[in-house]
Each structure stands twice: as C-alpha cells, then as structure tokens.
C-alpha atoms as a printed R data frame, in Angstrom:
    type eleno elety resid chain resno       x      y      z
1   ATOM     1    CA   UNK     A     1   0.000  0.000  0.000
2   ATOM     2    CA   UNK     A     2   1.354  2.978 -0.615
3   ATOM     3    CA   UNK     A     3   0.443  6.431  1.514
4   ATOM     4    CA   UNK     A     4  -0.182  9.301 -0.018
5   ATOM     5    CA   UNK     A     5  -1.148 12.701  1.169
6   ATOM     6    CA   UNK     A     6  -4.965 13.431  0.382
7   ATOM     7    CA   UNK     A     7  -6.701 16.088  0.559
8   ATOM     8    CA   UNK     A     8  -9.935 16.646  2.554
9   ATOM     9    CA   UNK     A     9 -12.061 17.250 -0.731
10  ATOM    10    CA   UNK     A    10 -10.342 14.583 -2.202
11  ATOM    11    CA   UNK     A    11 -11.227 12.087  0.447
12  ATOM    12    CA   UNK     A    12 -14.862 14.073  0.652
13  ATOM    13    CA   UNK     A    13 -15.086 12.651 -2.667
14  ATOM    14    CA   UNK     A    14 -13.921  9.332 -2.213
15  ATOM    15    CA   UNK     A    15 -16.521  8.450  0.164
16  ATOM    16    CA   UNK     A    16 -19.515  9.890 -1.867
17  ATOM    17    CA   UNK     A    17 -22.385 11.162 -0.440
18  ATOM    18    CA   UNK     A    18 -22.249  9.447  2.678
19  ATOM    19    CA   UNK     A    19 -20.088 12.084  4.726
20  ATOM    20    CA   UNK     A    20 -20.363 15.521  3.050
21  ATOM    21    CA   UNK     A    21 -18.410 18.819  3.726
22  ATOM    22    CA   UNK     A    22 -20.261 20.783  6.570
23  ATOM    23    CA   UNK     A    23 -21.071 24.143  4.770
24  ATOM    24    CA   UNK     A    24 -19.068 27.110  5.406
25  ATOM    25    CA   UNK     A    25 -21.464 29.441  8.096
26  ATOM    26    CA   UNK     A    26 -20.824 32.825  8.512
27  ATOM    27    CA   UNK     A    27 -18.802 33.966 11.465
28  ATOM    28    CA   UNK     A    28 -17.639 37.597 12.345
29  ATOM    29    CA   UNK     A    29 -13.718 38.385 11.897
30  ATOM    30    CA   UNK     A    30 -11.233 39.800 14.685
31  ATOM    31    CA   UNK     A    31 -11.453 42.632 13.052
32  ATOM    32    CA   UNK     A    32 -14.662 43.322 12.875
33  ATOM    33    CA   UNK     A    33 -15.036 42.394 16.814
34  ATOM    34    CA   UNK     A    34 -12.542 44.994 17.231
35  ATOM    35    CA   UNK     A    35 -13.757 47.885 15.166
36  ATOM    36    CA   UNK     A    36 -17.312 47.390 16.861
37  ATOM    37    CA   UNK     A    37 -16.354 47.020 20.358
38  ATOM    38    CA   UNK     A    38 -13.878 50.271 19.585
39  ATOM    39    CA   UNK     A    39 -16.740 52.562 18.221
40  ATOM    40    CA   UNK     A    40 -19.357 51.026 20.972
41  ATOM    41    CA   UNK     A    41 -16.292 52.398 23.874
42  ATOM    42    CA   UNK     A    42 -16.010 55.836 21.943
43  ATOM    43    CA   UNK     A    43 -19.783 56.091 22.180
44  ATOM    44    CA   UNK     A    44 -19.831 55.252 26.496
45  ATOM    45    CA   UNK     A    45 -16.940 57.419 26.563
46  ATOM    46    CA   UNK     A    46 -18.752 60.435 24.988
47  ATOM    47    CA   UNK     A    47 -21.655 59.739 27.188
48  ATOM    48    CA   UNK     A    48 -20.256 58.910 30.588
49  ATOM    49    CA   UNK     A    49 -17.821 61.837 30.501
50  ATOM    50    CA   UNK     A    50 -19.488 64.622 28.326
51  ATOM    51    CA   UNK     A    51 -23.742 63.727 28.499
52  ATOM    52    CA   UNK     A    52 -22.697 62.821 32.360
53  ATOM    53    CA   UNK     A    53 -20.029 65.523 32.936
54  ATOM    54    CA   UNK     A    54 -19.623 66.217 36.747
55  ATOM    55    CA   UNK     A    55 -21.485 62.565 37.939
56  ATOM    56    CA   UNK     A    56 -19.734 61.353 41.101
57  ATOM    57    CA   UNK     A    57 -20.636 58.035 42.638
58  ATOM    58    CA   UNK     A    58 -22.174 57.729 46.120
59  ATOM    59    CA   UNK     A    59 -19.614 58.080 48.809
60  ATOM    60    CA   UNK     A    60 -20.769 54.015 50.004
61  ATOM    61    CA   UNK     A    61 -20.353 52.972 46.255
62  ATOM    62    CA   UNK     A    62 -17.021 54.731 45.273
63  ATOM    63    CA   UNK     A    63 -14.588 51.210 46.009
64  ATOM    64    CA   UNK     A    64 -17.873 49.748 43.444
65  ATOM    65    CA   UNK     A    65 -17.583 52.121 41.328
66  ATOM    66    CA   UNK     A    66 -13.971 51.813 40.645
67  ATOM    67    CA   UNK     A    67 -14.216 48.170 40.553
68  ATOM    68    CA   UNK     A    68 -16.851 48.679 38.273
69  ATOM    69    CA   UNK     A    69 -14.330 50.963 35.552
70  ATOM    70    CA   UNK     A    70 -11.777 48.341 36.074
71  ATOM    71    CA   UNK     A    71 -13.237 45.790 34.927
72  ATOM    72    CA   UNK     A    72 -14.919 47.253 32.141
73  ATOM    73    CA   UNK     A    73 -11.606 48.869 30.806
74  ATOM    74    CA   UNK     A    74 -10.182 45.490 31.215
75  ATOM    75    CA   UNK     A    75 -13.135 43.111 29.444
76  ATOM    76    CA   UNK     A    76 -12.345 46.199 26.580
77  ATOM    77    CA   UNK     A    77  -8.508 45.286 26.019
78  ATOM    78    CA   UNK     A    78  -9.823 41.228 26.371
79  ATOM    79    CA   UNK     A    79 -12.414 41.618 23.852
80  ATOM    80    CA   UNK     A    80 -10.140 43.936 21.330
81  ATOM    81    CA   UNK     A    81  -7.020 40.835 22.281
82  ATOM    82    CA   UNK     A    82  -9.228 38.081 22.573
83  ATOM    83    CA   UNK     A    83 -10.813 38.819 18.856
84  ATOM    84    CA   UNK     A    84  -7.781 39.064 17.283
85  ATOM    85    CA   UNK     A    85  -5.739 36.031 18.863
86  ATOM    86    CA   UNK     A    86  -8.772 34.149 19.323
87  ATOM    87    CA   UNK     A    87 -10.697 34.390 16.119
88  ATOM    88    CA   UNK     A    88  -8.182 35.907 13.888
89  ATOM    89    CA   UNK     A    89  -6.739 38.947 12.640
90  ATOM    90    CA   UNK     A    90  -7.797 39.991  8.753
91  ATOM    91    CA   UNK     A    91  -5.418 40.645  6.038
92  ATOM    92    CA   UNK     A    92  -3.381 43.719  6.931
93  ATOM    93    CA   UNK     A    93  -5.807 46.272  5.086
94  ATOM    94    CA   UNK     A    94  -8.140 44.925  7.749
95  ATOM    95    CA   UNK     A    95  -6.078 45.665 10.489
96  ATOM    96    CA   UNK     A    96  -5.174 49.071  9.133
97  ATOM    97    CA   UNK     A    97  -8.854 49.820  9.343
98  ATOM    98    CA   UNK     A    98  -9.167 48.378 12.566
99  ATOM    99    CA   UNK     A    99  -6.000 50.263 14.095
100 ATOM   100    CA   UNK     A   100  -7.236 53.335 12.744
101 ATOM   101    CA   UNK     A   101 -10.760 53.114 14.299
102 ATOM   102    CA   UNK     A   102  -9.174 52.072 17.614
103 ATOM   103    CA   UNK     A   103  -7.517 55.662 17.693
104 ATOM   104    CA   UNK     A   104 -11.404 56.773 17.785
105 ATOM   105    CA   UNK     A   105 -11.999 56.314 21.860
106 ATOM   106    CA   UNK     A   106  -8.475 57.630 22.339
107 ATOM   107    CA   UNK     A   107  -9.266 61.080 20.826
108 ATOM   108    CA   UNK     A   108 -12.619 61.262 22.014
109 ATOM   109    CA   UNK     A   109 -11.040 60.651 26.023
110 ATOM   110    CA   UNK     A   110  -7.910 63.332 24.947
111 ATOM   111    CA   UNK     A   111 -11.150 65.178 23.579
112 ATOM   112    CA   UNK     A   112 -12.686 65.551 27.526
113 ATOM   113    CA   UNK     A   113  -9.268 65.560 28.756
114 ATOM   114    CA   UNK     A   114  -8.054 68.898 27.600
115 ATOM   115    CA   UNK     A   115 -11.673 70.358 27.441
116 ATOM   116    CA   UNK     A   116 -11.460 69.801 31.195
117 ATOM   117    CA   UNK     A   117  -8.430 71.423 31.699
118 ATOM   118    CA   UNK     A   118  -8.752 74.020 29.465
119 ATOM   119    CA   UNK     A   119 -12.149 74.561 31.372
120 ATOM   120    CA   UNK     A   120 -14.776 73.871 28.631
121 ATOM   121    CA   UNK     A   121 -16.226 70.756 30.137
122 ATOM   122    CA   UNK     A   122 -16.427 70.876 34.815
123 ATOM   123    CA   UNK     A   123 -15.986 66.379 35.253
124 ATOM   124    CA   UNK     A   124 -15.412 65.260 38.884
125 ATOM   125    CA   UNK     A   125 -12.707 63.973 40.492
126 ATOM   126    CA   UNK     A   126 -13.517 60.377 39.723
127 ATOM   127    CA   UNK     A   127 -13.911 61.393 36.372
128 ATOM   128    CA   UNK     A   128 -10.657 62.559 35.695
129 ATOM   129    CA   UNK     A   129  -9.289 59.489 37.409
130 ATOM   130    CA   UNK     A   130 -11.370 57.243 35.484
131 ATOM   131    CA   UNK     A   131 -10.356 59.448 32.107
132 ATOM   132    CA   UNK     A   132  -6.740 59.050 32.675
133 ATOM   133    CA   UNK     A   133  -7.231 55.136 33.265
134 ATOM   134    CA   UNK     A   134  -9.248 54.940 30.174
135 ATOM   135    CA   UNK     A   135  -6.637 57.037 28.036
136 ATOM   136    CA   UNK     A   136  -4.014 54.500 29.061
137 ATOM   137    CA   UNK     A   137  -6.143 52.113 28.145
138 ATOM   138    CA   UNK     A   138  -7.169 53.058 24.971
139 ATOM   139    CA   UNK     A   139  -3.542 53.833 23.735
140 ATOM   140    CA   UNK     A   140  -2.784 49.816 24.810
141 ATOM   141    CA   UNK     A   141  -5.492 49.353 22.052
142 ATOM   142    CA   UNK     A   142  -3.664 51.508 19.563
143 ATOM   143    CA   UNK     A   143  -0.399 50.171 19.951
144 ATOM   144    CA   UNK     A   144  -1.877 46.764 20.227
145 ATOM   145    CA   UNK     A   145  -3.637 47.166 16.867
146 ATOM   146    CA   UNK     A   146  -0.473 49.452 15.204
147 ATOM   147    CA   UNK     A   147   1.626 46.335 16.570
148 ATOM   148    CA   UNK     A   148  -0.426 43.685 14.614
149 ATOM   149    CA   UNK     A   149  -0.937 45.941 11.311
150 ATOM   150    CA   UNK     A   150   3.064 46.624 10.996
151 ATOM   151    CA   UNK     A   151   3.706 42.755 11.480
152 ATOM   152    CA   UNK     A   152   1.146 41.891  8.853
153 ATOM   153    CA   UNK     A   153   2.839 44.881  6.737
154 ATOM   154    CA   UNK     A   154   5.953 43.552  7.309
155 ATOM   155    CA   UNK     A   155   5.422 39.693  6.202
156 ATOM   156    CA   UNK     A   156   6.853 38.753  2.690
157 ATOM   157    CA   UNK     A   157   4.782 37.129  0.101
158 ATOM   158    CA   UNK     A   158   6.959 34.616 -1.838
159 ATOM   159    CA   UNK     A   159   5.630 34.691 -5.420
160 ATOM   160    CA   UNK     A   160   4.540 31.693 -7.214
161 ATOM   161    CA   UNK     A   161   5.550 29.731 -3.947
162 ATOM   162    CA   UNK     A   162   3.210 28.152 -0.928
163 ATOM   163    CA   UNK     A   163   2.385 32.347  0.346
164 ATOM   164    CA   UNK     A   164   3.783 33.886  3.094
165 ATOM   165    CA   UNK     A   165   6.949 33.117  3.731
C-alpha cells in the first residue's frame, strides 16, 4: 500500500455522499469584533464623561464604582485581544482599518481631557481618574492594533511559492 497525502475534498469525494463537507457558516472576523467594540467604547466614553459631565458616585459605592471601571476597561482590552488572537486577525488592510478606528476612543477621552483642563467641560474627580485610566487604556489598544498591522505589513509574500513566507 502505498500512503499518499490526500486532501480533505479529495477524500470528501472518495466516500460519496455518505459524509459531506459541513457548509461554510458565517462567522464575524477579529477585526470586525474589534472595530465594533472600539466605536461602541467611543460612544460610552462620549456619554459617561461629556452627556454625564460632573457625575460622582455615592460616597458608600465609590470602592464599586472603581471596581466597576476596572473591569470594564479590562473586558475592553480582552475583547479587542481576545478577537484578534482568538478568532483571527484579517489581512493587513483589515487591520489598518481596525487600528485606525481604535484611535477613535483615544481622541474622544484626549477630547474631555483637555476640554477639562482648558475649562470647557467641569468632570469630577472620579472622572478625571477614570479618564486618565481609560486614556491608558485606549492607547494599549492603539499600539496593540499598530503592533499587529506593521507585522502583517511587514510579512513577505513569496511569489509563485506556498504564500507567506
């Protein structure tokens, strides 16, 4: 007998109609996880800090309330990670996209940063705490999505050959 490499179609085809290919279902990309989740934080950021400007939490639910930023900041950075490691980056166009609307929610946050400080928007304390967490957070995002564009940039197609090299 001798072995030889077969294809799954190949072998599909082989055994007939008996076992056929499951058909190909729609699934979202990294990408698209990540642009979505990016303009859905830009939107709660414009809310929270400019439709809410000045909101303070209850003195009993300020340790919550911190807990509470925390952990949405970090389910952010999982979800924008997770999508890409997880379920796959797109071709580097993609990711361009991507890394470009990922810079959205860190202007918007600069946005109420220096409007604070120049005076233009009045945000509590906790909200300039929380908007410096969430600026650091968003620029993880950025360089996190720059990081994966410039390695997709930077791969070498061979031409003719088996693709990237």
């Amino acid at each position: 007998m001798s072995q030889e490499k077969l294809m799954a179609p190949q072998i599909a085809s082989m055994m007939g109609d008996r076992h056929p290919l499951p058909a190909r279902r729609w699934h979202a990309n990294g990408y698209m996880i990540s642009i979505a989740s990016s303009l859905l934080i830009a939107t709660m950021i414009g809310v929270f800090f400019i439709g809410m400007a000045g909101w303070t939490p209850p003195e009993s639910w300020q340790s919550r309330a911190d807990l509470t930023v925390t952990w949405i900041l970090l389910t952010y950075i999982w979800v924008q990670m997770g999508s890409l490691i997880l379920v796959g980056a797109g071709t580097k166009n993609q990711m361009w996209l991507d890394a470009l609307t990922s810079i959205i929610p860190l202007f918007v946050i600069f946005y109420v940063i220096l409007q604070h400080y120049g005076g233009f928007i009045v945000i509590s304390q906790f909200q300039v705490n929380t908007a410096w967490v969430t600026a650091y957070t968003m620029l993880l995002d950025v360089v996190i999505d720059l990081g994966v564009s410039v390695m997709l940039s930077r791969q070498v197609v061979e031409v003719g050959g088996g693709g990237v090299v």
